[in-house]
C-alpha positions in Angstrom: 8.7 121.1 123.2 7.1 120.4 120.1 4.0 122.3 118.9 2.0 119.1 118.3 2.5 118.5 122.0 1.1 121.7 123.1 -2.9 120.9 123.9 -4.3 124.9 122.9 -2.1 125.1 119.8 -3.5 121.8 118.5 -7.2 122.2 119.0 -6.7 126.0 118.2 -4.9 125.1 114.7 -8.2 122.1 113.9 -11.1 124.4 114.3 -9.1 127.8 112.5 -9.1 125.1 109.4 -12.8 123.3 110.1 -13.7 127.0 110.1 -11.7 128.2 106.6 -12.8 124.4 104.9 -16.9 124.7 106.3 -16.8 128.4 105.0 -15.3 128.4 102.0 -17.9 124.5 100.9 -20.8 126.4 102.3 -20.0 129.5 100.0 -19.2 127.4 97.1 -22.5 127.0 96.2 -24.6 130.9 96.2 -20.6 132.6 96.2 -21.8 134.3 99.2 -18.7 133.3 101.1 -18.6 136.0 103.8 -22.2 134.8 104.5 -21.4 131.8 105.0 -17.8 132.3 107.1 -19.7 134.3 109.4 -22.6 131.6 109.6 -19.8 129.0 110.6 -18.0 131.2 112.6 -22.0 132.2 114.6 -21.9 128.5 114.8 -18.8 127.7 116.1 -18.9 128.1 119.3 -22.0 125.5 120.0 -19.6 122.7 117.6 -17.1 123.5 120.1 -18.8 122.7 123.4 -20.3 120.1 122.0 -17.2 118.4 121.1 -15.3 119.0 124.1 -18.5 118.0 126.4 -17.9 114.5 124.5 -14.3 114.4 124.7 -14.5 115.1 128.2 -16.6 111.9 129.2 -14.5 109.4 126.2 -12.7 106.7 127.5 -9.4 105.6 126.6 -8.9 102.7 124.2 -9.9 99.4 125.6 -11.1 100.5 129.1 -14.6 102.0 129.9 -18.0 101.3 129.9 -18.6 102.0 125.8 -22.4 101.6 126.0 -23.0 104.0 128.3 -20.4 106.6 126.4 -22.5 105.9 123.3 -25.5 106.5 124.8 -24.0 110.2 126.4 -22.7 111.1 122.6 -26.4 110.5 121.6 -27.9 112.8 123.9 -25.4 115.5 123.7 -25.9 115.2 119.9 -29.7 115.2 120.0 -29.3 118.7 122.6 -26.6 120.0 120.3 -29.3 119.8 117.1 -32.0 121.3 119.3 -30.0 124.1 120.3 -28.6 125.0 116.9 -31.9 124.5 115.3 -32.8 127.5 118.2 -29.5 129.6 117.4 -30.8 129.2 113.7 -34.2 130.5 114.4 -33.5 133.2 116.8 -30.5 134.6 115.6 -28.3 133.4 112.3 -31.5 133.2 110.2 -32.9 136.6 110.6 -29.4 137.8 110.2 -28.2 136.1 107.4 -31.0 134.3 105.2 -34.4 136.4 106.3 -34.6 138.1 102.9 -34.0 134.7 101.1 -36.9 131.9 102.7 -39.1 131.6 105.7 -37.4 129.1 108.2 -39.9 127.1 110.4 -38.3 125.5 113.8 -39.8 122.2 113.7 -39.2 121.2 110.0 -38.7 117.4 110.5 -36.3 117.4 107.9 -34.1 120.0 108.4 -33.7 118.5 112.2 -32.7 115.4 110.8 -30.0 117.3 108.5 -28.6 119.2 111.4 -28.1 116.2 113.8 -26.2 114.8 110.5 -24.3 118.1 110.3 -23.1 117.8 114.3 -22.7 114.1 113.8 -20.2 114.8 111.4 -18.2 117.4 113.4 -18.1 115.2 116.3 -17.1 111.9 113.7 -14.0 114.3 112.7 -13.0 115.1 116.0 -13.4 111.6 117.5 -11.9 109.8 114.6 -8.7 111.9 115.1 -8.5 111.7 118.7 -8.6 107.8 118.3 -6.4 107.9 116.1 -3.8 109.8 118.6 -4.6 107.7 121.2 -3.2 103.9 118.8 -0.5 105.7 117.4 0.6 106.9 121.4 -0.3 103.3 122.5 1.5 101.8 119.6 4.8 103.7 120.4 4.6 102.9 123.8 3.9 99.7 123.2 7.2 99.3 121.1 9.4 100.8 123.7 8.1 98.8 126.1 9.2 95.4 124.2 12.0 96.6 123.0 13.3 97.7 127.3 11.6 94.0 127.4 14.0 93.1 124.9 16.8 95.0 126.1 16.5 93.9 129.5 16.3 90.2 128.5 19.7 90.6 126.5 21.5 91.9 128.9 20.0 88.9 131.9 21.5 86.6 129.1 24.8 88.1 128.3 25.0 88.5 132.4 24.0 84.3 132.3 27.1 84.0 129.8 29.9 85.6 131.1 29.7 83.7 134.7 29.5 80.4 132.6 32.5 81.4 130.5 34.6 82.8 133.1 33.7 79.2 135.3 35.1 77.0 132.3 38.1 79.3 132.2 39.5 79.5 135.6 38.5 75.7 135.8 41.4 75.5 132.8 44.0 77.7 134.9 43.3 75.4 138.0 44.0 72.1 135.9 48.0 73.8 134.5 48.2 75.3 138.5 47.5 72.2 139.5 50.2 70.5 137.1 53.1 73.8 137.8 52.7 74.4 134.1 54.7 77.5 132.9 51.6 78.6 130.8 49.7 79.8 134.0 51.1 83.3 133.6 50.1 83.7 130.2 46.5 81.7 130.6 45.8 84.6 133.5 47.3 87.5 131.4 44.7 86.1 128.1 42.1 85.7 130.4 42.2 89.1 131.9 42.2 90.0 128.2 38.7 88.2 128.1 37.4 89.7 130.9 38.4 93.2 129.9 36.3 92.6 126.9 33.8 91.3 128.5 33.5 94.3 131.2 33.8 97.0 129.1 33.1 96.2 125.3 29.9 93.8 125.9 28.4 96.9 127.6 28.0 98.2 124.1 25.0 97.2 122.0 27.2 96.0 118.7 31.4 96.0 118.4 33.2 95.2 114.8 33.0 92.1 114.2 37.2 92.0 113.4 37.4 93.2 117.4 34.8 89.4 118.1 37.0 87.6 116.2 39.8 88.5 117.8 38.7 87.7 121.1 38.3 84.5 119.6 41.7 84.0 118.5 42.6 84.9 122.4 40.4 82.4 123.6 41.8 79.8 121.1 45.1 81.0 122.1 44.7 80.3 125.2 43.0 76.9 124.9 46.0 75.7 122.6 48.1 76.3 125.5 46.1 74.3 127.5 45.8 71.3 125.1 49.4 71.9 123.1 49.9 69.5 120.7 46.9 67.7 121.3 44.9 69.8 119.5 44.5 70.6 115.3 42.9 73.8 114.5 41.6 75.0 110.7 40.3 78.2 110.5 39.2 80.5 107.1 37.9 83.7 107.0 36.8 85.4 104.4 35.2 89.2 105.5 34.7 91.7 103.0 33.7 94.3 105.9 35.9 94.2 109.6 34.4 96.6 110.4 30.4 95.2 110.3 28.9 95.6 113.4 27.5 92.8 115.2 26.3 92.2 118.7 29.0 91.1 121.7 29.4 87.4 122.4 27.7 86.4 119.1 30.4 83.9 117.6 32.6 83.4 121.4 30.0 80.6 122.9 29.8 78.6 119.8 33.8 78.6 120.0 33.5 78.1 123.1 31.3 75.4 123.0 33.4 73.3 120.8 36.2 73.5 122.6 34.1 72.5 126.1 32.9 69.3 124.3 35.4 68.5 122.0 38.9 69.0 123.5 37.2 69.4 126.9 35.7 65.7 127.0 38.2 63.9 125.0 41.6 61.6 125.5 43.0 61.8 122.1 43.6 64.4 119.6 40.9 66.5 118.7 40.2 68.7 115.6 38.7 71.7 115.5 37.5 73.3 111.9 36.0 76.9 111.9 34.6 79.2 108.7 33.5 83.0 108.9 32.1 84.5 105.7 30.6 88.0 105.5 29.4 89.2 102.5 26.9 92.0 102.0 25.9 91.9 105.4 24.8 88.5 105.3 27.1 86.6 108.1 27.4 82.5 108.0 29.8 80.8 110.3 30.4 77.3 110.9 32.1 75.1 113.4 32.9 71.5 114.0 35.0 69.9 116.5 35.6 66.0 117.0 35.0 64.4 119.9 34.1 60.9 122.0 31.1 58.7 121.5 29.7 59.6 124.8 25.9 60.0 124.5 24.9 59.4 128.4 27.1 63.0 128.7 25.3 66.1 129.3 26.5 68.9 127.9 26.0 72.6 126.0 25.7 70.2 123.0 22.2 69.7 124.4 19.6 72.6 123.9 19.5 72.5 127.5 23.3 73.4 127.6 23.6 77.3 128.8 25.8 78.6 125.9 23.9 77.2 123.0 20.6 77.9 124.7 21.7 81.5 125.5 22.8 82.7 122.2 19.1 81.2 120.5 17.6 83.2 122.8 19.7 86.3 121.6 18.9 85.7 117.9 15.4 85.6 119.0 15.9 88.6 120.3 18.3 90.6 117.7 17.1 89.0 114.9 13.7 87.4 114.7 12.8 85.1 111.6 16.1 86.4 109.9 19.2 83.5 111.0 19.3 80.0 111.3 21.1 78.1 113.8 21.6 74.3 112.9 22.9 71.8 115.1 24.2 68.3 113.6 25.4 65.6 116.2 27.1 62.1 115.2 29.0 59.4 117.2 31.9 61.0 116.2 31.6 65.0 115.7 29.4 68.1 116.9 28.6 71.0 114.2 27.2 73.9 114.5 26.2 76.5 111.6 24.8 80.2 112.1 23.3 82.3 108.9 22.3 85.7 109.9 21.0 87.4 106.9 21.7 90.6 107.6 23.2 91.5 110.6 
């Protein structure tokens, strides 16, 4: 356990230096420092339970009634002054200044001075207990949005892998359903996926070499599926395999182009892909042909589940720092991510 979180340690460690600071600016002025040590160290004790007696009744931050907690700090305050000015008359005075000046009890002035005096004390106290309380709230108020956060990324990623493994086995029922010889290796890439997708997706970021290849399964798997029907480009160009970046960043949007592209269409289809990390800054870009079909609905909609799943991941991983464009003709569907830094 830490020492700031120990309650006796803390409060015992404040007043020790109010006591050294208080002495050593009252003594500053006559040099009479022992004087004055053991004047603040007389008056001590009242400070004390009249700080605690107004800790005791504070509220926390944004609940309470304030008024009424105002109005209890000014009578503790106003009782505090009386009875110092009464612990100065009857006791420190005669003890410590008698030889120096006459002290009468009811000097309006010197009242007024010692309210100020307590006034401060409790200020100090108050102002760092306040203090304590925003920076306790503010950390608790992070780790709350970021288990928020958290708990919303996983509900996504838990939303994606049902929707890819759906478009998958619905490829493995079209070659069952034709005797194609490339069942057996559709199933043995797709357990592939799903090993990745049980075990590595569990972690919060995985190289981004070990996303792309996962890819390059999927595509490998879809090029069995389409054969010659389908043209693929690719470049990469990666000056760090090893950068971490979150699970299922780049899979949808592949994903996604193959759905809607080779997915919906009779003919042959294109498919053109770009990955470019450089300084931490990641920009990929994809574009697939496809059919003038605009009555279709599909993830090329924001309502689609991939497309609208991984926004709502960068909104989560990285707020105000990608982009995520979407270009849509008669003819071909493009998407481009920019994370700056990932």
């Amino acid at each position: 356990m830490k020492w700031t979180d120990n309650y006796l340690v803390r409060h015992s460690i404040f007043w020790l230096v109010y006591w050294l600071v208080m002495g050593f600016i009252g003594g500053r002025y006559d040099l009479q420092f022992a004087r004055a040590y053991t004047h603040e160290a007389m008056e001590l004790p009242l400070r004390m339970a009249m700080v605690y007696a107004v800790l005791a009744r504070t509220p926390v931050l944004g609940k309470g009634n304030w008024w009424r907690w105002l109005a209890e700090v000014m009578a503790i305050l106003v009782v505090a002054t009386l009875l110092g000015r009464l612990q100065l008359y009857l006791l420190i005075h005669p003890m410590l200044y008698a030889q120096d000046y006459t002290m009468e009890y009811w000097a309006t002035t010197r009242i007024l001075l010692n309210f100020l005096d307590f006034a401060l004390t409790l200020f100090l106290v108050l102002s760092l207990r306040f203090a304590r309380q925003y920076m306790e709230f503010s950390a608790q108020k992070q780790q709350l949005m970021l288990e928020k956060a958290t708990a919303e990324l996983h509900a996504l990623r838990s939303q994606t892998n049902p929707h890819f493994l759906f478009n998958t086995l619905t490829n493995i029922y079209v070659l069952a359903r034709k005797n194609a010889p490339e069942t057996a290796d559709v199933v043995h890439r797709l357990s592939q996926l799903l090993r990745y997708m049980l075990y590595e997706c569990a972690a919060p970021t995985i190289p981004l070499e070990k996303e792309l290849h996962i890819a390059e399964t999927y595509i490998g798997l879809e090029k069995l599926r389409f054969g010659d029907r389908l043209s693929i480009k690719s470049q990469q160009e990666i000056d760090q395999p090893q950068q971490p970046v979150p699970p299922l960043l780049l899979l949808p949007l592949f994903e996604n182009a193959f759905k809607h592209g080779a997915g919906e269409s009779r003919f042959s289809i294109e498919i053109e892909w770009l990955v470019r990390l450089q300084q931490g800054s990641l920009f990929f870009h994809i574009r697939n042909s496809k059919e003038n079909s605009p009555t279709s609905a599909s993830d090329n909609t924001p309502a689609g589940i991939g497309l609208s799943n991984l926004r709502k991941q960068l909104n989560l991983l990285y707020p105000g720092a990608y982009s995520l464009d979407i270009e849509e003709t008669a003819h071909q569907f493009s998407v481009t991510l920019h994370i700056r830094h990932v």
